[in-house]
N, C-alpha and C positions, 0 to 999 in steps of 0.2 A: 508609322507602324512600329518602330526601332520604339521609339518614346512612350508611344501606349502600353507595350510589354515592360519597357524600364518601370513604370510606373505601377504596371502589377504585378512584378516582382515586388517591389519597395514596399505595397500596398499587404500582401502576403506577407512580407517580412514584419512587419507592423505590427497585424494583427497576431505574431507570434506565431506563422503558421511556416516555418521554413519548411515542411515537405512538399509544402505549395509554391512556393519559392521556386525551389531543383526545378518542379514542374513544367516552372517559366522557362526556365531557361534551356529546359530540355527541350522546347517548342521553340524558343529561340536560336539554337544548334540550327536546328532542321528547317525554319525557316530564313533566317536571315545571311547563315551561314553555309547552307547545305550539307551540314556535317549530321552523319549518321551517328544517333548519341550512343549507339550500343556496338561501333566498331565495325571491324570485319578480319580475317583472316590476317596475321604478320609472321613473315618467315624470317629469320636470322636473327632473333631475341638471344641475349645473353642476362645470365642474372646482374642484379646491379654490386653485387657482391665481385662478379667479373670482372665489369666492367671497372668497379675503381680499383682491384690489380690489374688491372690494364694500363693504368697510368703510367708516363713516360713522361720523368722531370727533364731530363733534358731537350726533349726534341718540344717538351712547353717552353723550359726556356730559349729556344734557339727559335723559335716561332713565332716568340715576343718581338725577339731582337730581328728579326726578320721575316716579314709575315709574306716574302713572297715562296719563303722555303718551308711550308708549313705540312711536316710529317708526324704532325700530332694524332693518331690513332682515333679512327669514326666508329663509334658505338651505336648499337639501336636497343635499347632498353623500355621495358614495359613494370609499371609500379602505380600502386594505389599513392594519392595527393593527402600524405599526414600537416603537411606547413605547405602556405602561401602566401607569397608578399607581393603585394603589386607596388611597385615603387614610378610609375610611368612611363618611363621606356622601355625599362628592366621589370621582367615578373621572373622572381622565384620559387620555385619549390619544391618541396624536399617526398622523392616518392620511396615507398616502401615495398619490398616483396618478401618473399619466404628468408632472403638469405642477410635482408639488413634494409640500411637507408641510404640513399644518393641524392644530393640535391642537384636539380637542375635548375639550366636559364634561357629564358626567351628574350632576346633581345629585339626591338625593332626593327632593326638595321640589318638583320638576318634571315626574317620570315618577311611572306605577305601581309597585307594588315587584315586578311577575315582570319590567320590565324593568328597574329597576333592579339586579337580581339577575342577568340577562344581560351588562351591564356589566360583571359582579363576574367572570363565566364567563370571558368572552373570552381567548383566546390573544393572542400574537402571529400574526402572519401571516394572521389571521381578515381576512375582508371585511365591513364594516360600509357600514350608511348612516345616517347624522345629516339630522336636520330640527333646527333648531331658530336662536335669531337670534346676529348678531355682537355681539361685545364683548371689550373686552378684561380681562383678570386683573388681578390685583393688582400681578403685576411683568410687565405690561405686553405680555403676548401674545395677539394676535386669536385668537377659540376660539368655536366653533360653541357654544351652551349650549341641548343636545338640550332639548326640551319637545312635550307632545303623545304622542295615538296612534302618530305615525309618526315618534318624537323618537328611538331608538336601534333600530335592527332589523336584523337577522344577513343580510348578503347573501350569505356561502358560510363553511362552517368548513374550516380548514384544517385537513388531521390529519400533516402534514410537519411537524414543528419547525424556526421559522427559522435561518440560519444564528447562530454566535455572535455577541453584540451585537461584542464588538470586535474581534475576528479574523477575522468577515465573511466574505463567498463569495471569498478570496482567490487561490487556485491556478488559471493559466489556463486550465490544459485542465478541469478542473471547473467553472468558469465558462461553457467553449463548451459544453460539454456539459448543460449548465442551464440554459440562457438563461433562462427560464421563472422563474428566480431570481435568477439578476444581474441580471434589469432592474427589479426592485424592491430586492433589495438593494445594488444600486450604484448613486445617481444618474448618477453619468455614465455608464454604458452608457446608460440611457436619454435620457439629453442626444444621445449621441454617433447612438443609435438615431431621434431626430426631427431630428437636424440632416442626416442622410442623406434622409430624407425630404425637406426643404425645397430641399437641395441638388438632386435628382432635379427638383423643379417648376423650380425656377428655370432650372434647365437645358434643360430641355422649353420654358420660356416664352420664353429667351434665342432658341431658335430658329425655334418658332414667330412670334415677332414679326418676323424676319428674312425670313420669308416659305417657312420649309422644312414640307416635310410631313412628319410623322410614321408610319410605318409598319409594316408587320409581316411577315417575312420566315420563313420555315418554320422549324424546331429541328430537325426530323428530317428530313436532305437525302441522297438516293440517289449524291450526291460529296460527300466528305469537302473543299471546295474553300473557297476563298478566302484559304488561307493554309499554313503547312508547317507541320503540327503532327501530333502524335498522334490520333486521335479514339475517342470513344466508339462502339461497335460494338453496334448492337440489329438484331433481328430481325423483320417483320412475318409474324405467322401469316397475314393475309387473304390476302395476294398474295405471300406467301414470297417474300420479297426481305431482303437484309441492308438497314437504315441505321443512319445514322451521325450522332449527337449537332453541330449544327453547330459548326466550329471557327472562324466566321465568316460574317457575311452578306453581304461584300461582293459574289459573283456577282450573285446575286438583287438586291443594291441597284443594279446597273449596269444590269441591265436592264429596269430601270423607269426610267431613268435615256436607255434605247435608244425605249423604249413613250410617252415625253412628260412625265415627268414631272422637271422640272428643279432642283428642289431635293429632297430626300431626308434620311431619318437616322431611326434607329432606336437604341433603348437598351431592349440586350434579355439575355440569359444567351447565354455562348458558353461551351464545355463544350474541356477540352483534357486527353487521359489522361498526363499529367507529373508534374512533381514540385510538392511543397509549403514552400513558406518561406513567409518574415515579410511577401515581396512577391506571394506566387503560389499559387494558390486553383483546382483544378482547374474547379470553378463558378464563371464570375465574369460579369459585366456590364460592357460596355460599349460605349460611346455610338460610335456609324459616323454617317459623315455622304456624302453625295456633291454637290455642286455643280457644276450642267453650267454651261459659259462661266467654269467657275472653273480654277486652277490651285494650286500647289504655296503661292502667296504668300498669294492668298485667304483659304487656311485655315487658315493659319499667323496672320493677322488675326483670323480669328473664335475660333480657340485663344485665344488674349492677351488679347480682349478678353470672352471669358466668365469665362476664370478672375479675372481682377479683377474684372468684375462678381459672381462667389460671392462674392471676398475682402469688397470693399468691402460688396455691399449686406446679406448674410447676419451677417457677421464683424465690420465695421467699422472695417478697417483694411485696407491693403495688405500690413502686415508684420505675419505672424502667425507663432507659435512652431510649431515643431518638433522634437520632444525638445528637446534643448543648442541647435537651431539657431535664429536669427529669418529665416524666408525673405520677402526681400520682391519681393510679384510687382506693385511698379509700376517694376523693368526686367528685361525679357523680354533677355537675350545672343542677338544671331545669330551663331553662329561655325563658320566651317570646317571638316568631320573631318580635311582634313589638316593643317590649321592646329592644330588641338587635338593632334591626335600630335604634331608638333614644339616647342608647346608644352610641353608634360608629360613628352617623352621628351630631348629636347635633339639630338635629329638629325632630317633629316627621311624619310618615309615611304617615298620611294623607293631609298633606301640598304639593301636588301634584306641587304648582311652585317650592318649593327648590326641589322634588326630581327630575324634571328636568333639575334643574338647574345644581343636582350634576351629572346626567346623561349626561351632557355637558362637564360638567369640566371632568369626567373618557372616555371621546370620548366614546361613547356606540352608537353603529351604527344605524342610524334611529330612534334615541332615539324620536322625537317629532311623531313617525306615532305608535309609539306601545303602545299594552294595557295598561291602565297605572299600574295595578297591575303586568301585565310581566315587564314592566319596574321597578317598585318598586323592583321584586325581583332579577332583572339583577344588580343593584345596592347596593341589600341586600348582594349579592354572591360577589362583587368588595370590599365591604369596612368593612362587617361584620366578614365572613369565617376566614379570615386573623390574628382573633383576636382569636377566640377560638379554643386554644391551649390544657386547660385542659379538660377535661370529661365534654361536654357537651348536655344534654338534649335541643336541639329545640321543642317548643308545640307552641299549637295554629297558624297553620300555617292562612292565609287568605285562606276560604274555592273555592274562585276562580283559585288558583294555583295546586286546589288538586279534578280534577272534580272527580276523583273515591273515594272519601275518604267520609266517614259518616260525617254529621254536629253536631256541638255541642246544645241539646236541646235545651238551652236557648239560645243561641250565632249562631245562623244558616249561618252568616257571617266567621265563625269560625271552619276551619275542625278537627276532633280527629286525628291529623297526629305528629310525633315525625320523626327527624332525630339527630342523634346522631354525636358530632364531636366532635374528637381527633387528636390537631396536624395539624389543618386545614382541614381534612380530614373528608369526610364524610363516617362513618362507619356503620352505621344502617340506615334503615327505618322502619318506622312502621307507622299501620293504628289501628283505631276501625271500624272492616268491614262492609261495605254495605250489607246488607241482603232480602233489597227491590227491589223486581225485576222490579220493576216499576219505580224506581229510577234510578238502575244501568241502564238500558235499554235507560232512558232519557241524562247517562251520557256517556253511550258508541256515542249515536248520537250525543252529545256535543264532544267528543274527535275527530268523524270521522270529523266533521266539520273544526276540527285544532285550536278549540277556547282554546288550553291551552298554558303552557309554553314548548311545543317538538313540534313543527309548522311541522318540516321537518319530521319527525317519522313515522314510521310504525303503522297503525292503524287497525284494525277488529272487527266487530259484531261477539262474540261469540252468536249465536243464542241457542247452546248444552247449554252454562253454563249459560241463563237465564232463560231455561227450567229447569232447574236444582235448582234455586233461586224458582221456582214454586211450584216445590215439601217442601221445605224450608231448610233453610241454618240457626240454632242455632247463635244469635250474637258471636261474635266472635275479637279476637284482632291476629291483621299477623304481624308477622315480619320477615325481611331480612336484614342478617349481610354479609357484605362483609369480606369471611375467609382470602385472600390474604390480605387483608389490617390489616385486625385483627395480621394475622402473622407477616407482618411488624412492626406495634407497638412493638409488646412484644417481637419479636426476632431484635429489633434494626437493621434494616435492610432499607436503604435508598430507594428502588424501590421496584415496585412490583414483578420485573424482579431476583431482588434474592429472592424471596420467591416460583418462580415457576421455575421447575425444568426443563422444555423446554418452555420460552416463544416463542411467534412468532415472527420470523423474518424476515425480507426483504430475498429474495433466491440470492444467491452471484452468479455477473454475469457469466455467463458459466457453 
């Protein structure tokens, strides 16, 4: 029986068909060994990252030297089989989990021979669990050295052949499309995949200890509102009504903001039907805040001082790489938009023939029929953005590019609005919020009209949340950090596509 399965294994192997292969041998488990190829239930797992600080050189060497005194520490570890050597007596190999890699060894002279024989079996990409104690080899690597009933046993067989040892899961969009397999074939996804995690706490705790509430604001909202965007379009059967994926939660955080509750912020999925680059992810998450008694400056403070706090306390430095770049965010730049145009352009903002002019020379499409402050900022985004690399504060935007944003007292030409850029990239926005409902109302029928810079956009009179400004709404400073992008930065990550863990993809024909 044993020799006729050997022989269709080899006979699969042959024909190049290794998922046929696994097959065999997964029928081999279960018959010849009794071993259930898909595991069962193990209590007392440590990561294998534990388990090799668990090592205890001395009581290995004195275990050596005396094997009847043997207080070497017994581990039970669970890891996917990236290396396997069978050498005869000895089979090694090296398992992998979320926190690293361990080699382990089955020795002969330690197990039974059906699991010794199972060692012999194993794939790559199989899930094992090891029992057994630390020590290290001959050329000097900590190794689990399986012993006992529960010293090597099959926690699931794989019948996918891993990818090639050296040419690896390398094509991106194969990769996004596997995660399932990149994050064990590529350490760093999974680096990149728990440092998103840690980064998510810290940020949550950076606020919560500021005294803000965390909260939860609808996904599917009957106004496509709080921002000019495209939206996703669903329908409910119960109550036959269209909704709409939200494109933002700031209505809803305002008015809890009107209801009493005086700090705010949520980090949650905002949904936008657009387009897709290396910065922009139709699903993406991100962190809103509201602070009543705050303003524009406030939260431009609590910006600066989270993102150093991720840098420093997660990273360990303030200057951390970014491709080719070192950004370092122990200084945040405040600087002017119009300072920044005359800066980068050599004239300044108000000189409406050169910025024409230069609106010619970048071909900007219908440049002579548009407003001239959208055109001013289509121009600002071509020649400015390009240049701010390090931590940059934008203020004072022109208060006609920002119909929903509060004006500056004296400066009414001039909105209280901040974006933030790192790396070209724009990472925050921020307002000092409109609280006049009289105003807001004047500017929602300004945005329906299409008089700003999102022409093609999604628009809505929230009619609920200026009833809502009636009751009153405490001044207040919002903000919205983009977390995806935030990740990027700090975990050196070229796309937004490796900081999310299923982007969206095109559906592969068939």
């Amino acid at each position: 029986m044993a020799e006729t399965q050997n022989k269709q294994a080899d006979n699969a192997s042959s024909r190049g068909n290794p998922e046929a292969d696994r097959q065999v041998k997964l029928e081999r488990f279960r018959d010849e060994l009794g071993v259930d190829p898909y595991g069962s239930r193990v209590d007392g797992l440590i990561s294998l990252a534990d388990a090799l600080a668990g090592y205890d050189e001395a009581a290995d060497e004195a275990a050596k030297a005396d094997p009847e005194s043997d207080t070497r520490p017994t581990v039970r570890v669970a890891g996917r089989i990236v290396l396997h050597r069978d050498i005869g007596s000895l089979v090694f190999a090296t398992l992998r989990d979320s926190t690293g890699d361990l080699q382990v060894a089955v020795n002969k002279r330690a197990v039974d021979k059906p699991m010794m024989k199972l060692a012999k079996l194993v794939d790559l990409g199989d899930i094992v669990v090891v029992e057994g104690k630390l020590a290290k080899t001959k050329t000097g690597e900590i190794t689990v050295w399986a012993e006992g009933e529960a010293g090597f046993v099959m926690g699931c067989k794989s019948l996918a052949p891993p990818p090639e040892k050296w040419s690896g899961l390398k094509d991106p969009e194969l990769r996004y499309r596997k995660r399932y397999v990149d994050l064990y074939a590529n350490p760093a996804v999974m680096q990149t995949t728990l440092q998103r995690s840690r980064i998510l706490k810290a940020t949550r705790d950076f606020f919560t200890d500021r005294g803000f509430l965390e909260v939860e604001t609808p996904m599917m909202q009957p106004i496509a509102g709080g921002a000019a965007a495209r939206p996703f379009v669903t329908h409910m059967n119960a109550l036959d009504i269209e909704l709409y994926l939200r494109i933002a939660p700031e209505l809803y955080l305002k008015r809890l903001l009107v209801g009493g509750l005086p700090k705010v912020f949520e980090i949650n999925r905002n949904f936008r039907n657009e387009g897709v680059d290396r910065s922009h992810n139709p699903e993406f998450t991100m962190l809103e805040l509201y602070e009543a008694f705050g303003d524009l400056y406030s939260v431009m403070d609590h910006t600066e001082q989270l993102i150093q706090h991720l840098a420093q306390t997660l990273f360990g430095s303030l200057q951390l790489p970014f491709g080719e770049l070192t950004i370092d965010y122990g200084d945040f730049r405040r600087a002017k938009y119009l300072d920044l145009f005359e800066e980068h352009n050599g004239f300044a903002a108000s000189d409406r023939q050169k910025v024409l002019a230069k609106a010619r020379e970048l071909n900007l499409e219908d440049a002579e029929k548009k407003d001239p402050d959208l055109l001013l900022n289509e121009v600002w985004e071509e020649t400015v953005e390009r240049h701010l690399v390090q931590p940059t504060f934008v203020i004072d935007y022109p208060a006609s590019l920002c119909p929903l944003t509060r004006r500056k007292p004296d400066e009414p030409d001039i909105a209280e609005r901040f974006e933030l850029f790192i790396a070209n990239m724009e990472l925050a926005n921020a307002y000092t919020e409109l609280n006049d409902p009289a105003v807001q109302r004047a500017n929602f029928e300004q945005q329906l009209a299409g008089e700003d810079e999102e022409e093609d956009t999604f628009r809505a009179m929230d009619s609920d949340f200026l009833e809502a400004l009636k009751v009153g709404m405490p001044p207040a400073g919002g903000l919205g950090i983009g977390i995806d992008r935030l990740v990027m930065l700090l975990t050196d990550s070229p796309s937004i596509r490796d900081v999310i863990l299923f982007p969206l993809m095109r559906p592969k024909d068939g």
